[in-house]
Backbone bond lengths (Angstrom), bond angles and torsions (degrees), N, CA, C in turn:
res aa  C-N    CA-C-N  psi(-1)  N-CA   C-N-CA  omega(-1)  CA-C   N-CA-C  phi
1 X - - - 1.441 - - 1.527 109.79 -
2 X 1.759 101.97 131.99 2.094 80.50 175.73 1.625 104.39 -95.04
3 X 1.847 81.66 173.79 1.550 79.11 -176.17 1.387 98.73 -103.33
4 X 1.810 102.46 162.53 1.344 117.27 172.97 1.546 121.29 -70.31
5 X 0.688 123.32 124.64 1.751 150.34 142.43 1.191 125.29 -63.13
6 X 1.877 103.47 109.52 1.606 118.23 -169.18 1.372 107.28 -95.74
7 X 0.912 120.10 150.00 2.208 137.21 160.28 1.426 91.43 -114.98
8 X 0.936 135.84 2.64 1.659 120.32 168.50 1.779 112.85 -158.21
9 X 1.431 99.08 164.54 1.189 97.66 -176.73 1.548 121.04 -124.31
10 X 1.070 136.58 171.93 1.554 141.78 -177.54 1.733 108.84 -153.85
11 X 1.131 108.13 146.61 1.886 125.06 162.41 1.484 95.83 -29.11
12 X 1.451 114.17 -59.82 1.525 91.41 -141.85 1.628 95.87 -76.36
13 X 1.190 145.88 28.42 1.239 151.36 -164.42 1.593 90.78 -112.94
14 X 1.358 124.07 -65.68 1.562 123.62 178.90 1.369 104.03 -14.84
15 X 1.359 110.96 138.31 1.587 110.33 171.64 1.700 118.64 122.48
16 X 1.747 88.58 -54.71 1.277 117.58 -162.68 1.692 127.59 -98.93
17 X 0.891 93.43 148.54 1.532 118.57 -175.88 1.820 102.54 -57.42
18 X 1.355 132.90 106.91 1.819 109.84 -162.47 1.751 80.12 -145.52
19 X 0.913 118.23 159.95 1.461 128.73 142.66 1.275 130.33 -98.63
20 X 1.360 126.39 135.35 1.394 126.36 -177.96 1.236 134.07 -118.88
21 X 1.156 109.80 156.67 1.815 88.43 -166.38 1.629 94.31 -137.01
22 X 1.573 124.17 142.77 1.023 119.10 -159.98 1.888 106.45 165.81
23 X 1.522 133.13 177.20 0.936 140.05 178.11 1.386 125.30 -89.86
24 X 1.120 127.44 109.97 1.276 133.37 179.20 1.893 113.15 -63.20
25 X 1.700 125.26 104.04 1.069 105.58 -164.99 2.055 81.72 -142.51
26 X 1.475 108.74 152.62 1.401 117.78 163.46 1.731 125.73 -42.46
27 X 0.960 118.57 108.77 1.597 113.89 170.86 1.885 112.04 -115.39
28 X 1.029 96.66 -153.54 1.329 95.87 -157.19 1.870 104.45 -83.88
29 X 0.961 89.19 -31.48 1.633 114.45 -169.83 1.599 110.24 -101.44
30 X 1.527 102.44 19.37 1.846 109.09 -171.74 1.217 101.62 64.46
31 X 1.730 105.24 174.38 1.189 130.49 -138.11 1.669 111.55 -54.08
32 X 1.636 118.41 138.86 1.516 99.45 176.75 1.520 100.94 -149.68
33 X 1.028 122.11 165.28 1.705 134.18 -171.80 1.282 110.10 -83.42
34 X 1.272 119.14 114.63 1.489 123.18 177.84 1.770 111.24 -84.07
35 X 1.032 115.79 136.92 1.891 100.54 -159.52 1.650 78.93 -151.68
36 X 1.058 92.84 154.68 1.694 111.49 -174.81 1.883 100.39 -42.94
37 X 0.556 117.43 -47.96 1.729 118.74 -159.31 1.223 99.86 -122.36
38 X 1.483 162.80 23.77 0.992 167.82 -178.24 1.045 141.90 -162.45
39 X 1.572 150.40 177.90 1.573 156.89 161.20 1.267 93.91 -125.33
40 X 1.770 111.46 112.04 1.818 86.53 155.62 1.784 94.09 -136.54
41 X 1.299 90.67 136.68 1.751 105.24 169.76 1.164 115.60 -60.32
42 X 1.552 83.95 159.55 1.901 96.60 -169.46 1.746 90.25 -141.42
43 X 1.261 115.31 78.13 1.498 107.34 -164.10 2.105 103.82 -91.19
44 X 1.312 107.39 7.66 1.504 109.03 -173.54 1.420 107.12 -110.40
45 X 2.077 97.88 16.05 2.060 112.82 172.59 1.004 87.46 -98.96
46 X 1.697 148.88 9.24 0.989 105.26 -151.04 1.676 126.38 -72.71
47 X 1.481 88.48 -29.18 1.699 119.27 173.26 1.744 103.72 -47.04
48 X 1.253 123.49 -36.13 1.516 128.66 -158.14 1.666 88.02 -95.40
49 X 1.206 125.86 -30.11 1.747 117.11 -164.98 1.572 116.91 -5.26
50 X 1.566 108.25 -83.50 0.980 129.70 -173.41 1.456 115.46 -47.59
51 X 1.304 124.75 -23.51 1.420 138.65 169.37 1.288 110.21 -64.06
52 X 1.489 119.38 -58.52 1.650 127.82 -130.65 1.585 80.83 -119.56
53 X 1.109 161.63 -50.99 1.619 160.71 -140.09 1.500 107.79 -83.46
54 X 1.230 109.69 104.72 1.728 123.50 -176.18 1.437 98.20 126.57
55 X 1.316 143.84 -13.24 1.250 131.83 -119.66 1.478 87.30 -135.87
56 X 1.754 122.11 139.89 1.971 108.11 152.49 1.016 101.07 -67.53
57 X 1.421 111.03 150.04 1.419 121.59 155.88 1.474 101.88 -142.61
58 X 1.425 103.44 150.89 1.676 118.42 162.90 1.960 105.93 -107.17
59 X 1.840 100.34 139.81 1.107 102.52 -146.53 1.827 88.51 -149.33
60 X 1.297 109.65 119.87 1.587 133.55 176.54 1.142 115.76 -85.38
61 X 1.400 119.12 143.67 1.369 103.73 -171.10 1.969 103.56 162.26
62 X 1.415 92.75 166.38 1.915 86.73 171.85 1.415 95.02 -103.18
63 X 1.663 113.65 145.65 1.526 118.93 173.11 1.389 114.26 -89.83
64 X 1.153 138.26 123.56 1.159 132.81 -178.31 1.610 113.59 -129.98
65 X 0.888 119.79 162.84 1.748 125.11 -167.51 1.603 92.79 -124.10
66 X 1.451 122.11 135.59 1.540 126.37 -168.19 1.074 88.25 165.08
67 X 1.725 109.38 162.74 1.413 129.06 -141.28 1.529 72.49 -121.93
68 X 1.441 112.33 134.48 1.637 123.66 167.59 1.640 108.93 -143.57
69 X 1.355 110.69 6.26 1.583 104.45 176.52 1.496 96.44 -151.42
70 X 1.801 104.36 126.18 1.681 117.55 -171.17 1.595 110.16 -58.76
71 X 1.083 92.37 148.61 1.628 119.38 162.68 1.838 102.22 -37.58
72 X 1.082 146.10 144.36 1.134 146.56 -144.93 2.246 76.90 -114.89
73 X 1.212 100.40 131.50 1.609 91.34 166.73 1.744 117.14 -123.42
74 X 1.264 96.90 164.34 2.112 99.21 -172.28 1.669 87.29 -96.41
75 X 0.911 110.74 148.09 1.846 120.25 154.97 1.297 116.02 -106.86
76 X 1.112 117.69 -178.64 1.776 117.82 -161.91 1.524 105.47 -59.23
77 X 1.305 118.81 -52.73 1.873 111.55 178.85 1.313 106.30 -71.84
78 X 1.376 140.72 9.79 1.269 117.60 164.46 1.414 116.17 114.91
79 X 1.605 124.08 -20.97 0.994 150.44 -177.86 1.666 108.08 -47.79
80 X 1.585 123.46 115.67 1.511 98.94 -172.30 1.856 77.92 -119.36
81 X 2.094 81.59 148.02 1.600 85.67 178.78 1.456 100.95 -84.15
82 X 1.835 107.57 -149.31 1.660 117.78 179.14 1.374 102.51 -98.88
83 X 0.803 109.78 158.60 1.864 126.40 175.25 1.282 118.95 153.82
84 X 1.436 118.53 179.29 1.451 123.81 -164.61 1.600 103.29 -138.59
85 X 1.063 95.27 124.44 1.488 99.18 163.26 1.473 136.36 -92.76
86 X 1.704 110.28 128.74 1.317 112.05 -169.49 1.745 102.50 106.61
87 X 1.148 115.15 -164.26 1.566 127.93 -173.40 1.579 98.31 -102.24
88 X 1.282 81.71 170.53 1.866 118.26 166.02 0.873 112.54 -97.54
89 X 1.471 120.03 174.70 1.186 142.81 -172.40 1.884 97.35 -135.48
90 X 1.727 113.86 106.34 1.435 116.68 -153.18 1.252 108.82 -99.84
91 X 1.288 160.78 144.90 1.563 111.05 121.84 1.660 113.33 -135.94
92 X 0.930 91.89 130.46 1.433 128.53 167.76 1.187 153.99 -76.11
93 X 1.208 137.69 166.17 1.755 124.42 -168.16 1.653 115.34 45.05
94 X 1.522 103.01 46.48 1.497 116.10 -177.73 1.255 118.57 -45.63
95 X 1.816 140.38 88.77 1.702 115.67 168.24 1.450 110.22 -66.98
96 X 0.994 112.73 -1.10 2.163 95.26 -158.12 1.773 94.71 -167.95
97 X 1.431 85.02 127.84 1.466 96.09 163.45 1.435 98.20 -136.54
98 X 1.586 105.90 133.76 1.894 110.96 -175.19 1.710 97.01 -119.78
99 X 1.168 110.47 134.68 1.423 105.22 170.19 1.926 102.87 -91.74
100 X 0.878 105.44 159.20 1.396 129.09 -168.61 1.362 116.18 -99.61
């Protein structure tokens, strides 16, 4: 049976084992999959970056939602650093990355 191949993502996917298919482009937190409706990192490419970034790729893996880039903070003059608030969009335990 093949498996399905996502361009987007949903909750009830969290958890799970999905493949994705989408654009490999620089984010803040290294390389992550640009997919119709989403950003989700791929922080275990990081080694591949320079390979896989510009490029489609379809990409295996569990999706998980988790906080991987800090809360952005102010210091006493006011100064706010970079960061993101809230979680990511992860995925992880990569078997397969296919370039396109």
């Amino acid at each position: 049976m093949r498996e399905k191949v996502f361009d987007s993502v949903s909750k009830e996917m969290l958890g799970k084992k999905v493949t994705l298919l989408g654009l490999v482009v620089n984010c803040k937190a290294g390389p992550c999959l640009k997919i119709k409706t989403d950003i989700v990192y791929l922080p275990e490419l990081e080694y591949r970056a320079s390979e896989i970034v510009g490029k489609n790729v379809s990409a295996t893996g569990t999706l998980l939602e988790k906080k991987i880039i800090p809360d952005p903070e102010i210091d006493e003059s006011g100064a706010i650093s970079t960061g993101a608030y809230g979680s990511q969009l992860v995925l992880e335990n990569i078997s397969e990355v296919r370039i396109l």
